[in-house]
N, C-alpha and C positions, 0 to 999 in steps of 0.2 A: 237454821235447823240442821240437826246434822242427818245423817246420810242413816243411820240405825232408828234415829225416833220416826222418819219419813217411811222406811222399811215396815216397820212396825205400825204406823198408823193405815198405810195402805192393808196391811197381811189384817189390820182390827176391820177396818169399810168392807172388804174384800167378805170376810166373816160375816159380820152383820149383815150384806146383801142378801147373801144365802143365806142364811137363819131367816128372814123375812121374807125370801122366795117358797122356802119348805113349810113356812106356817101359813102361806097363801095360794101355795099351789101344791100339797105333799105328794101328789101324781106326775109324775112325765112321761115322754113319751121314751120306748121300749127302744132300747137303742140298738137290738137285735134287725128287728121289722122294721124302723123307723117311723115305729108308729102306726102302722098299717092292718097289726094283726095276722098279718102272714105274707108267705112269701112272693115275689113275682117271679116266676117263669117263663117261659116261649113257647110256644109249640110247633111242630116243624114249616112254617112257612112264615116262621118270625114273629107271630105275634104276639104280646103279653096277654098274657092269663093267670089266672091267681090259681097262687102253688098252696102250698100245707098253710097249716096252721101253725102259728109262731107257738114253739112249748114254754120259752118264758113268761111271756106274757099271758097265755093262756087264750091268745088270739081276743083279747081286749084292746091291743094296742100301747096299755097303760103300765106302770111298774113304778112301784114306789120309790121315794128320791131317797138316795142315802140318809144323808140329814137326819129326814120324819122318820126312818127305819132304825136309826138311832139315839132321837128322841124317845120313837116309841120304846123300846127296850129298857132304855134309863127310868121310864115312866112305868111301865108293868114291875121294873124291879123295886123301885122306891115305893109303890104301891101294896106291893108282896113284904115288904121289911112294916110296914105297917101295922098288920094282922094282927 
């Protein structure tokens, strides 16, 4: 097998994974907050306390995967060409 079809069949697995992670999971976590909804902070004798609210995420924690957010797109417009 040569070294391009091998290239190529990993870059297709690699593909496929994720297309089947975003139609089973189309949420992850907020890579801003790590998930958390907002920030950690200190206060002055060291100790963690919860800072603001994360604005990405809207302090859900959550954030749509590229992928579904481009699924979605391709779907509302092939939807829209329909009418």
């Amino acid at each position: 097998m040569s070294l391009t079809a091998l290239a190529t069949a990993f870059l297709l697995a690699v593909t496929l994974c994720y297309f089947v992670k975003c139609w089973l999971s189309p949420f992850g976590d907020c890579r801003k907050c790590a998930g958390m909804g907002h920030a950690l902070t200190t206060d002055r004798k060291g100790k963690a306390k919860r800072g603001r609210d994360c604005r990405r995420c809207d302090a859900t924690g959550k954030r749509i995967r590229v992928g579904r957010w481009i699924y979605n797109r391709a779907a509302r417009t092939s939807r829209a060409g329909h009418r």
